[in-house]
C-alpha positions as CSV (number, residue, x, y, z in Angstrom):
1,X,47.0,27.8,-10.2
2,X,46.2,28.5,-13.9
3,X,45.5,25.9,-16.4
4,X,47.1,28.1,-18.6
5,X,49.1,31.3,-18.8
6,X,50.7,33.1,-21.2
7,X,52.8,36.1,-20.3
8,X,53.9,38.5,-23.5
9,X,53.8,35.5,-25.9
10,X,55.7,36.5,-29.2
11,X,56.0,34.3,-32.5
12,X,57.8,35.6,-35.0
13,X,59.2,33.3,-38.4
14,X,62.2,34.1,-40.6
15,X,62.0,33.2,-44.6
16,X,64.6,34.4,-46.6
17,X,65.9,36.6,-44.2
18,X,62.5,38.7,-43.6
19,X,61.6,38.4,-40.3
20,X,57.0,38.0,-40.0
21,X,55.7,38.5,-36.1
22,X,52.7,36.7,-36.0
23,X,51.6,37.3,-32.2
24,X,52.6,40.4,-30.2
25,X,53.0,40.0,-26.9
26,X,49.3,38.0,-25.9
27,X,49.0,37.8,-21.9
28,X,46.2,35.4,-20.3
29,X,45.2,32.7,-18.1
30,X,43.1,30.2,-18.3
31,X,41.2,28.4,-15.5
32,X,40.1,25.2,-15.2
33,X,36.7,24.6,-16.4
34,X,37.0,27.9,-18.1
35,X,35.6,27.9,-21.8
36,X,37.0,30.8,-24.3
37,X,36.7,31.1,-28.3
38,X,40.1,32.3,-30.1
39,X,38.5,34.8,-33.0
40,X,40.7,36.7,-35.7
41,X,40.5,37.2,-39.4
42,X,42.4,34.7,-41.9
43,X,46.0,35.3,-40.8
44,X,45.5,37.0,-37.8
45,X,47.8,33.9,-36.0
46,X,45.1,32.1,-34.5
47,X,46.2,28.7,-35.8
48,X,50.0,29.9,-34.5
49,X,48.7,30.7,-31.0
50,X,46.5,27.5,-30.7
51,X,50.2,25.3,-32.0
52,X,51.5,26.9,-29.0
53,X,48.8,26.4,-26.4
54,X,48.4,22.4,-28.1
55,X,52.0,22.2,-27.2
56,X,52.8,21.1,-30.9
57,X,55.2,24.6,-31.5
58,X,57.0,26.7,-29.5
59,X,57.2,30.9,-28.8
60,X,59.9,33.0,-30.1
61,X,59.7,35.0,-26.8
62,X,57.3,35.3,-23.7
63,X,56.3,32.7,-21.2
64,X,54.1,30.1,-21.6
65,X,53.0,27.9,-18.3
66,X,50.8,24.5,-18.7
67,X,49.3,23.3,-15.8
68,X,51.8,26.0,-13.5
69,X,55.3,24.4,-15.7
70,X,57.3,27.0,-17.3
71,X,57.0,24.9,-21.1
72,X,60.4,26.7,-22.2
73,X,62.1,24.2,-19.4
74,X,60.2,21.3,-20.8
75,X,62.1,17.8,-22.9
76,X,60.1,16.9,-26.1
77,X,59.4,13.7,-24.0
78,X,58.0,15.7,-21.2
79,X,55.7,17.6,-23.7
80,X,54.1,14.2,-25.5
81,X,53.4,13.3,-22.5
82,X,52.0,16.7,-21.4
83,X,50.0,16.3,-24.7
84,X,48.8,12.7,-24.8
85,X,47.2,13.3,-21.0
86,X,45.9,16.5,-21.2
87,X,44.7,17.7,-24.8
88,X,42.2,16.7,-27.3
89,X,42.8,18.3,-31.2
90,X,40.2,19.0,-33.6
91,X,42.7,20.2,-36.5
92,X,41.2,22.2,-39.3
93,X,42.3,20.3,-41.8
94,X,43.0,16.1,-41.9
95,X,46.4,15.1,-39.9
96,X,46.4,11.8,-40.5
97,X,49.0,9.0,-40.8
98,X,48.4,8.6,-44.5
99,X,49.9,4.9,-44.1
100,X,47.9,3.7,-41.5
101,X,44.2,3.0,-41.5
102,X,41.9,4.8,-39.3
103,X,41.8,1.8,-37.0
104,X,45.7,2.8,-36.8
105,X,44.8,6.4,-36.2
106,X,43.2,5.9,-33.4
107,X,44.9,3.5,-31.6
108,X,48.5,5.5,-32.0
109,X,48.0,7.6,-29.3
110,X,46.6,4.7,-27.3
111,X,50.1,3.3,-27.1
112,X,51.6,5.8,-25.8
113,X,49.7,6.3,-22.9
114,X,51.4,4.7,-19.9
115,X,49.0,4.9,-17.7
116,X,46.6,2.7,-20.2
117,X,49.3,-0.3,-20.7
118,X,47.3,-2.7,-18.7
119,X,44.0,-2.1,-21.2
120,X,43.6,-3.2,-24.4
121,X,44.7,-0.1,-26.6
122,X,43.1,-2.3,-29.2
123,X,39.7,-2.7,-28.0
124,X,39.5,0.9,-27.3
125,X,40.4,2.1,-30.6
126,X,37.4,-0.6,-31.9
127,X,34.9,1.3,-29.7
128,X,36.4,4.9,-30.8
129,X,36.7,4.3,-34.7
């Protein structure tokens, strides 16, 4: 079983009806405990491809499997909790709650980890921040 596969993964955006592909079919898989670097030029569709792997977008076409589930048969509940158990983001940029202290930052995805309902969300998020 792959960690993750991607077979003919397409992403394409429509802005005033002009249609932009940013990825063109990219097939792979991904083993557990398997390291790989994503390189590319500024606009290349890196940050695209890695929204899609994160689980945070979705493809135009293609099939993308996460942890052997098809993602395309997936409920938005079923992919926060895909994403709160089994990836870590490092954005490029600051994606922050701007309301919220960092305290708050941290703790948020505390809270919604079932598995973690018995422990103090709290005193984790003290020892992380």
């Amino acid at each position: 079983m792959a960690f993750i596969e991607c077979r003919d993964l397409i992403k394409s955006y429509e802005n005033d009806g002009v249609e932009t592909s940013v990825l063109k079919g990219i097939s792979f898989s991904l083993q557990k405990g398997e390291f790989i670097s994503i390189m590319g030029p500024s606009g290349s569709g890196k940050s695209t491809f890695m929204h899609i792997l994160g689980l945070l977008d979705i493809p135009s076409g293609g099939e993308y499997y996460f942890l052997d589930k098809n993602t395309k048969d997936l409920s938005e509940n079923d992919l926060a909790y895909l994403r709160n158990q089994n990836i870590g983001f490092i954005f490029q940029s600051f994606n922050l709650l701007a309301r919220t202290s960092v305290f708050e930052n941290v703790e948020l995805p505390l809270l919604y980890n079932i598995y973690d309902k018995n422990k103090l969300c709290e005193e984790k998020a003290s020892f992380l921040s």
